[in-house]
N, C-alpha and C positions, 0 to 999 in steps of 0.2 A: 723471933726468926730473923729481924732487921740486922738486928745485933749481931749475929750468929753469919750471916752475908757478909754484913759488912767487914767481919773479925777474918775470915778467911780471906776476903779479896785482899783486906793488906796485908794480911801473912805473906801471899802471893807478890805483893809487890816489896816487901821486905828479903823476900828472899831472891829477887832480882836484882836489887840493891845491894844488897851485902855478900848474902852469899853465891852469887853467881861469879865466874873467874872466866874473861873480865865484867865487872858492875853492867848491868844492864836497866836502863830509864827506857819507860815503855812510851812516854810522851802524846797519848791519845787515850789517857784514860775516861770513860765517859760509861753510863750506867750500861751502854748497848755491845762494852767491851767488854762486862761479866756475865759471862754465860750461868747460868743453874742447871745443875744435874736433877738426877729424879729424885732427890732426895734434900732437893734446895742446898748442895753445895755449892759456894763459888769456887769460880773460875776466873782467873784474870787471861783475856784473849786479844786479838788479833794484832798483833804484833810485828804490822805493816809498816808501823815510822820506828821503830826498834831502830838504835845503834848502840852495837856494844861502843864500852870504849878500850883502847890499846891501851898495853901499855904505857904510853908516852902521855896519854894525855890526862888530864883532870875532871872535864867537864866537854863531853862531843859538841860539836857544832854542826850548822847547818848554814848552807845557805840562804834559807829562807824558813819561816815561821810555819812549823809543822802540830799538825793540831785542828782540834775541833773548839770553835769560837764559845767563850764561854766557859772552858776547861784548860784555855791558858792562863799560865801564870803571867802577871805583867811586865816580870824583868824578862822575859823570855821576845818579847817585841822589840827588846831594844836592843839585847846581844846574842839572838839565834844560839844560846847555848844550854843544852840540856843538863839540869840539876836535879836532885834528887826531890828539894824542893819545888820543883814545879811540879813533879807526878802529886808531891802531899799537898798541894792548893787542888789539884783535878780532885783528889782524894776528900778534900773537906768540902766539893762543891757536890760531889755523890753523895759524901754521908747527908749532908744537908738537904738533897732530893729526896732522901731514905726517909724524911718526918718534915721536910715545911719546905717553904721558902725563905732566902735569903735575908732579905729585908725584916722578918717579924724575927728575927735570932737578935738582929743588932739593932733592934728598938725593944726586944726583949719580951714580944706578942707571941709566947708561945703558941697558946690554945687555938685562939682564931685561925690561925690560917693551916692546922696540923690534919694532914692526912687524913680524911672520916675514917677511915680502915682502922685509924691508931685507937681514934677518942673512946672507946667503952673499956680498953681496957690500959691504956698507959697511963703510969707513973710520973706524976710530974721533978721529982726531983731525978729519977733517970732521965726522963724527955733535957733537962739542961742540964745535964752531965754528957749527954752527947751532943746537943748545942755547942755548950762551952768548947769541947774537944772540934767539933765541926770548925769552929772560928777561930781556933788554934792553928788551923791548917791551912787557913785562906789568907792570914796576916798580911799587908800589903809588902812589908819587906819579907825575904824568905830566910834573911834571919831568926826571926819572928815568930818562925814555922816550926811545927812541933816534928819530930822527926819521925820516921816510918816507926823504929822498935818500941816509941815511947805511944802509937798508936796502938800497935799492935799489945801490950800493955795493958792499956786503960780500958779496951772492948775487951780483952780475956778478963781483963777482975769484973767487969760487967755482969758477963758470962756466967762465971764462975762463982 
C-alpha cells in the first residue's frame, strides 16, 4: 500500500513537471501535502508556494527560501531558485518517512529502526530497493538526483 502512495504522489508530481504548460514545481512537498482518498489514493495538494514558470524563464525564483525545513533541498538556500530537483530531494525525504529514518539507509540498518507496521510482513530486498531509490533523490548535489520519470518507473515495476 506504501508503494502504491508513494507511486501516485509522484506520478502527480511528474506530471507537474512535464506535462503541465508552463512546468509547475510545487516546492512544499511534505507527507501532510498528500492527501488520501477512501480508497488510499494520493493526492499531491496544497499548492500555496506553487510558481508556474513563464515562458522566459528556466528555473522561478524567489525572493526568499520557501518551504518546510527539512524538505528543502540545499542548493535552494543559497539561490532561491526552484528546480525540479529540489521537489525529488522533498520526494526522497517522504519516501524515506514511508519505511525508516534517514540515518539507518546510509549506515545501511535497515531492520532496526523500520516502521513496526512494516516488520511481519516486508521484504528485505524490496525494503532496499526503495532505500536505494530514496537516497537516489536526496544526493547532496541535484545533479545526482534521480529524475521524477525515472521514479515514477522504478515504483511502477515494484508495483507491477
Amino acid at each position: 500500500m506504501r508503494k502504491k502512495i508513494a507511486l501516485r504522489a509522484v506520478e502527480g508530481l511528474h506530471y507537474l513537471h512535464e506535462m503541465c504548460n508552463p512546468k509547475i514545481f510545487h516546492q512544499d512537498l511534505k507527507p501532510d501535502n498528500i492527501l488520501l482518498g477512501d480508497e488510499l489514493e494520493a493526492v499531491v495538494a496544497d499548492f500555496g508556494l506553487i510558481k508556474p514558470l513563464t515562458h522566459e524563464e528556466s528555473h522561478p525564483s524567489t525572493s526568499s527560501v520557501r518551504g518546510t525545513p527539512g524538505y528543502i533541498a540545499l542548493e535552494y538556500f543559497s539561490s532561491s531558485r526552484a528546480i525540479e530537483k529540489g521537489d525529488v530531494y522533498a520526494f526522497g525525504i517522504v519516501l524515506l518517512e514511508l519505511i525508516c529514518a534517514k540515518t539507518c539507509f546510509r549506515e545501511k540498518i535497515f531492520v532496526e529502526l523500520l516502521d513496526l507496521n512494516l516488520k511481519p510482513t516486508y521484504d528485505q530486498q524490496e525494503l532496499e530497493e526503495i532505500a536505494d531509490l530514496a537516497l537516489s533523490c536526496i544526493e547532496n548535489l541535484p545533479i545526482g538526483r534521480s529524475k521524477m520519470v525515472d521514479i515514477v518507473d522504478v515504483l511502477s515495476e515494484m508495483i507491477h
